[in-house]
N, C-alpha and C positions, 0 to 999 in steps of 0.2 A: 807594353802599353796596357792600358786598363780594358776591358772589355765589357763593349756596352750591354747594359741591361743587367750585369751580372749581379750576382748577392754579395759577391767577394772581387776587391778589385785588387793587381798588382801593378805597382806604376815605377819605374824608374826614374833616379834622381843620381844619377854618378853610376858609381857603385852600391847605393842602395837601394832597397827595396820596400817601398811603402804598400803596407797591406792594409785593406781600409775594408770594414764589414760595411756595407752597403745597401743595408734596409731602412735609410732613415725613415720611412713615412711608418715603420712598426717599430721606431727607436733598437732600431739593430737584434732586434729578435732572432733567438737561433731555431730557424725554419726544417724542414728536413735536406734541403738543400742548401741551407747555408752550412748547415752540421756537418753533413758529405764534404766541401770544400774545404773547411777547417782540417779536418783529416786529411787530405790530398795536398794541401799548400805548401807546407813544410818538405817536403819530398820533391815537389818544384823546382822551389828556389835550392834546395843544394844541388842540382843538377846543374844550377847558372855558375857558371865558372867567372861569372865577373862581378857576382854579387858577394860583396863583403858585408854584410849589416843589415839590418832589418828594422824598420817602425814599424807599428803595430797599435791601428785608432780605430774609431769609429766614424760613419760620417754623420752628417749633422748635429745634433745637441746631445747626443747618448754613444759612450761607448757600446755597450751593448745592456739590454735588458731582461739579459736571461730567456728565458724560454719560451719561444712563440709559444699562448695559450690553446688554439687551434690544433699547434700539433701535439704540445702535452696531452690534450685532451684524447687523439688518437692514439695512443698511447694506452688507453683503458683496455681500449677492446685486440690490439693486436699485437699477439706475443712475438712476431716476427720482426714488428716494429718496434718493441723495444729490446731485445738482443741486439737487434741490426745498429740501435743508437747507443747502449754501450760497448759495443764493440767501439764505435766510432768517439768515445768518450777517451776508450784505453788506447785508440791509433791515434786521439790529439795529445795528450800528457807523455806517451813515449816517443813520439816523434819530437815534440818541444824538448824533452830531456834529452834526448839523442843529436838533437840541430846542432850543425859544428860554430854558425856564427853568430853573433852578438843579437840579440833580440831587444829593442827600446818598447815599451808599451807609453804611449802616447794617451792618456787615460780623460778624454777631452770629457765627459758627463758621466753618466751613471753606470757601476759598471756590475752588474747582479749575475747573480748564480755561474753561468756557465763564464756570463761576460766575465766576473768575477774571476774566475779562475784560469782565464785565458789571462787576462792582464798580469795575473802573479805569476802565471806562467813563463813571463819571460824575463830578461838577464835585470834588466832597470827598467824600473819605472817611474814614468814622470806625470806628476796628477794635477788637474786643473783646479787654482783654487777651492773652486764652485761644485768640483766634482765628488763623488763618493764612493765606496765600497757597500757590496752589502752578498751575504750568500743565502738567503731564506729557502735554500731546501729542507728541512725540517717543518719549516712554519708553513708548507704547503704539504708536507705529509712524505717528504722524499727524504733519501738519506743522501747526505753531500757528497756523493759520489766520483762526481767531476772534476774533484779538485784542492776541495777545500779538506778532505779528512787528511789525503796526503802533501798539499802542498804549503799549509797555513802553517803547522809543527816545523817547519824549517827555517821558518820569516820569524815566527813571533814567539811569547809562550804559551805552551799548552792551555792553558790558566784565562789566557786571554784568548785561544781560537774557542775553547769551549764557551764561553760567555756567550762570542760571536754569534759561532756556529750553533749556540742552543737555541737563543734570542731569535736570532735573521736581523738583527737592528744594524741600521746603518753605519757605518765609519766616515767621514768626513773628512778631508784629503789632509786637513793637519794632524789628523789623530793617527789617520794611516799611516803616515810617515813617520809619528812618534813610537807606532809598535814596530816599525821595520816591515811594512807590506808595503811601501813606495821610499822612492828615495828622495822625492821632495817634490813640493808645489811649485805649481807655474801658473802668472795669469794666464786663463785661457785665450787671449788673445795671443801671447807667446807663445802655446803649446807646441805646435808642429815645428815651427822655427826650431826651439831649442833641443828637441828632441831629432832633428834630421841634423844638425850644427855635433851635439855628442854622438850622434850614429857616424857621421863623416868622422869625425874624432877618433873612435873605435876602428873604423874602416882604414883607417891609416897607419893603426899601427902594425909590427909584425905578423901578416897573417897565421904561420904556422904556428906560432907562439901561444898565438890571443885561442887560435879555436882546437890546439891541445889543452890548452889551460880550461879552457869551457866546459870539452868533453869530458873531461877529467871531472871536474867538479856536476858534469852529469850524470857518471858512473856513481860518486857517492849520493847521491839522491837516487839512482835507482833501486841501488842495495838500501838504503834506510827505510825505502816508501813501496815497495813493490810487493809486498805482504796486504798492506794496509789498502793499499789502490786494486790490487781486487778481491779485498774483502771489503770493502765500500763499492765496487762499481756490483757488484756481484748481489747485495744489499738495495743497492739502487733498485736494479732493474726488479726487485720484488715488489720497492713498493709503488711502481711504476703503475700499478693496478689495486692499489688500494683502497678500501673503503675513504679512509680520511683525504689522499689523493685525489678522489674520483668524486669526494663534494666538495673538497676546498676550490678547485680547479672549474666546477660547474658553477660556484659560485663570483668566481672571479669572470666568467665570459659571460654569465647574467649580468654584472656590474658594468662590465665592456661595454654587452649590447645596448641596455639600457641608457649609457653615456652615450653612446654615440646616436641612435635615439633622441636624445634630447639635444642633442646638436644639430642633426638635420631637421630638427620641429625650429629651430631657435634660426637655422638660416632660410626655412621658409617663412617664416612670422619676419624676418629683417625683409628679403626679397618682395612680398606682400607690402608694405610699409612703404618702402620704394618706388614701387609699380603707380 
């Protein structure tokens, strides 16, 4: 059963397991605590001896939005805090490489940086019309560390993660599927259907079969990308503290507070009006 209040929910539906990031009021932002939990989940569910399969969404309008600015932000001043979060960068990418069962990412809205690399992270994925890719670590002064230097070169060509990955520009769920980073659109109204319907799908066939065959094909991704994943997380965590970091990032929670600001002036000016 899901548990309330949490940032990360696990729900059962059979035999699988719907993992759902659960921050929609910051559009699924990865908080310090939700980071923590991402790292721990996958270690969970192979301990369920009755879970066959996995989904893998966001709730509300965003898979996820990449990186709480808040905690990026803490991030400048504490060297503890950023070790402590790639450490927990390299426990989500070898734990998903290492997961013995089928993982569907259910890709319902936008799925940025880390969200980004969690969604490619796992076996198929299914993207919502409407939905997008995008990994703009570079365009905030970070090096793609998460995900995108080791897991984008598997899916597509090099040629085309660098474009991506130089850019930050978005991919758009028909283009995604045309480089090989999803495996096809779904109206978002269908999304979770079709995606729990192919996870029961997966979950039914021979289990020992389906999750040597997986393991297996996660042993070659460790040996191709296991150089590269920590000479990128390693990368990462330098420019965790960067001059370009530490004003793209000031600049972007100026922009925040200011929105939100003119939101709370714009619902008292409505409220007044009312009155």
């Amino acid at each position: 059963m899901a548990e309330v209040g949490s940032v990360l929910t696990v729900e059962t539906d059979g035999d699988v397991r719907v993992v759902t990031l659960n921050r929609p009021e910051r559009l699924n932002s990865v908080s310090a605590e939700l980071h923590e939990r991402l790292s721990e989940v996958w270690g969970e569910i192979r301990e369920d001896s009755d879970a066959r399969a996995v989904v893998l969404t966001g709730a509300g309008r965003a898979f996820s939005a990449g990186g709480d600015l808040e905690h990026l932000q803490r991030h400048h001043t504490d060297p503890e805090l950023r070790k402590r979060s790639a450490e927990f960068d390299r426990a989500i990418q070898l734990a998903m490489l290492r997961f013995p069962l089928p993982v569907i990412a259910a890709v319902n809205g936008p799925a940025v940086g880390l969200g980004c690399s969690l969604a490619l992270g796992c076996d198929l994925v299914l993207i919502a019309e409407d939905a997008y890719l995008a990994d703009p670590h570079i365009s905030v002064g970070l090096v793609a560390g998460d995900g995108g230097v080791t897991l984008w070169p598997l899916l597509t060509s090099l040629l085309r993660v660098k474009e991506y990955l130089f850019t930050g520009d978005r991919i758009p769920a028909a283009t995604a599927v045309e480089l090989g980073l999803a495996n096809r659109t779904v109206p978002a109204a269908d999304l979770l259907d079709e995606a729990l319907k192919l996870a029961r799908r997966l979950a039914a066939q021979p289990a020992e079969a389906l999750r040597a065959t997986k393991l297996a094909l996660g042993q070659l991704a460790l040996h191709v990308t296991r150089g590269a994943m920590e000479a990128a997380l390693l990368a990462e965590q330098l420019t965790m503290s960067s001059p370009d970091h530490v004003r793209i990032i000031g600049e972007m929670m100026s922009r925040e507070q200011q929105r939100a600001a003119n939101q709370a002036a714009d619902r008292a000016a409505t409220a007044a009006e009312e009155s």
